[in-house]
C-alpha positions as CSV (number, residue, x, y, z in Angstrom):
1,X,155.0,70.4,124.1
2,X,151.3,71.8,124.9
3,X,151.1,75.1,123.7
4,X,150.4,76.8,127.1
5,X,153.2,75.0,128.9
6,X,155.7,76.6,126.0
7,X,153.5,79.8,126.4
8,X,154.7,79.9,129.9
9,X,158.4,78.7,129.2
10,X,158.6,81.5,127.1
11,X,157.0,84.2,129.1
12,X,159.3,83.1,132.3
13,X,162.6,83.3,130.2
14,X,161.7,86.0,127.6
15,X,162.1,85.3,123.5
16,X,165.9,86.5,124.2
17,X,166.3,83.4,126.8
18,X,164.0,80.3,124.9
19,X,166.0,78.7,122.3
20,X,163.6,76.4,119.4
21,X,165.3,72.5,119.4
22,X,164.7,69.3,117.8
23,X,165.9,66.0,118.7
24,X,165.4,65.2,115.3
25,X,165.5,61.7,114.4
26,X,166.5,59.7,111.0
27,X,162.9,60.3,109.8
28,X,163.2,63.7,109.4
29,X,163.0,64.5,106.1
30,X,162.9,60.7,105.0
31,X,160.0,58.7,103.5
32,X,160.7,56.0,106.2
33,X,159.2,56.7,109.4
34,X,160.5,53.3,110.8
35,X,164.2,52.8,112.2
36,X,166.0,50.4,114.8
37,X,167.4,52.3,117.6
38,X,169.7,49.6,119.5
39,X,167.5,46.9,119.5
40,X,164.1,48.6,119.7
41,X,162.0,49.5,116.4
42,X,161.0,53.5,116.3
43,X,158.2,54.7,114.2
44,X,157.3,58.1,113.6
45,X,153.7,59.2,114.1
46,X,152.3,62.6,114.6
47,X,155.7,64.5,115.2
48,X,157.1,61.9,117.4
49,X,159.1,58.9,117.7
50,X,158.0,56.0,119.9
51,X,159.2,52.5,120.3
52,X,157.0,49.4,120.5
53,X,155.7,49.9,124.0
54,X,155.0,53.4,122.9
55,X,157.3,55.1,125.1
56,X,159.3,58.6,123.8
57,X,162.4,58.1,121.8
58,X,163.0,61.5,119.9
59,X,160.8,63.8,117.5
60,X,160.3,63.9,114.2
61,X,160.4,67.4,113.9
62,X,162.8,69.7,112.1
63,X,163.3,73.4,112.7
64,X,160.8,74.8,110.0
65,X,158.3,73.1,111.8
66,X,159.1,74.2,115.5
67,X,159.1,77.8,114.2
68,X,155.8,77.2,112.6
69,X,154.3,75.1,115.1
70,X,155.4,78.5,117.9
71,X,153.7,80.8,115.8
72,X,150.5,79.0,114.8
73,X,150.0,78.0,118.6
74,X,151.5,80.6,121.2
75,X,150.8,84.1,121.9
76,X,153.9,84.5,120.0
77,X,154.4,85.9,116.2
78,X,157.1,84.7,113.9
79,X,159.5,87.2,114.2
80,X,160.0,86.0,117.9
81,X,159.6,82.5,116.8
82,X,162.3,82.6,114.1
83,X,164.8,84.6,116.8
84,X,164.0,81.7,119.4
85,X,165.3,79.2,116.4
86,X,168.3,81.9,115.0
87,X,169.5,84.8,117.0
88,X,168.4,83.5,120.7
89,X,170.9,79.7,120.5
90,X,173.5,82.2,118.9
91,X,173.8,84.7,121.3
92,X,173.9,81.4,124.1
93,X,176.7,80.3,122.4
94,X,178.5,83.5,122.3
95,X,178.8,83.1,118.4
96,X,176.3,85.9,117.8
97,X,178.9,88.0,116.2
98,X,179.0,86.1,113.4
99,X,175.8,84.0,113.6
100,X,172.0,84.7,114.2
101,X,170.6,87.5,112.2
102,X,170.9,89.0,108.8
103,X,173.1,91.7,108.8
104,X,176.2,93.1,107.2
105,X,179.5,91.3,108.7
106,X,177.8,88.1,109.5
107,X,177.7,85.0,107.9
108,X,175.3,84.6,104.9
109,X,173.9,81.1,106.3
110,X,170.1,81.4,106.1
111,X,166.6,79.5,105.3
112,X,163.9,81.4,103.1
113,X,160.4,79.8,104.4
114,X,157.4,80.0,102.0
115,X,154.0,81.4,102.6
116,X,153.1,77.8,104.3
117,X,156.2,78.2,106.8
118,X,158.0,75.1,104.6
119,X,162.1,75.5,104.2
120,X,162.3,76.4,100.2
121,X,165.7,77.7,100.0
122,X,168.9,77.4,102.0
123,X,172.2,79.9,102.1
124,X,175.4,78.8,103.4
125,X,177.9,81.2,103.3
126,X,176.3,83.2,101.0
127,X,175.8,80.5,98.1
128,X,172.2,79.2,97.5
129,X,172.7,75.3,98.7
130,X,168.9,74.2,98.5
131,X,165.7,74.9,96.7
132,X,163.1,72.4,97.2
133,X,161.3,71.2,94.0
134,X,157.6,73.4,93.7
């Protein structure tokens, strides 16, 4: 998405209304960047996933990177970049109670990002699952 077209998404609906997505595909996180999709070859190039012809078939974008990509290229800091990823889907799925922020009663489920905006360290449920390799 072109920065000002998500600038404009965002302003019209407010941080509390835009929700961060992916339609991540297999590459994501993979060394291949190639998979069959039915009975069209995807490759992954530049964030995307496109078949043959070229045409759209997913991203190759995960959720670290959509945070990062908001606050390195909207009028929007990180704080309102990580809510649009965290708090903003919870509260549209009315699981904000126990989901969404880090606060005392909820769910210790979280992602510590480095310095670089990169996923080091995972939580779920309040036990360290992941810590990537330095």
């Amino acid at each position: 998405v072109h920065p000002a077209a998500l600038n404009h998404a965002i302003r019209t609906k407010g941080v509390e209304r835009s929700i961060l997505i992916t339609d991540a595909m297999p590459t994501v996180g993979s060394a291949k960047k190639e998979f069959w999709l039915g009975e069209e070859r995807i490759t992954a190039r530049n964030g995307k996933c496109e078949n043959d012809a070229g045409v759209l078939a997913g991203s190759d974008l995960d959720m670290a990177a959509a945070v990062k990509f908001v606050a390195n290229h909207t009028d929007y800091p990180l704080e309102d970049a990580v809510a649009m990823a965290t708090l903003s889907p919870a509260r549209f799925m009315k699981i904000d109670d126990a989901l969404g922020e880090i606060t005392p009663g909820k769910k210790a489920n979280f992602v510590l990002l480095d310095e670089n905006l990169m996923a080091s360290q995972v939580w779920i449920d309040g036990v360290k699952f992941k810590e990537r390799a330095a």
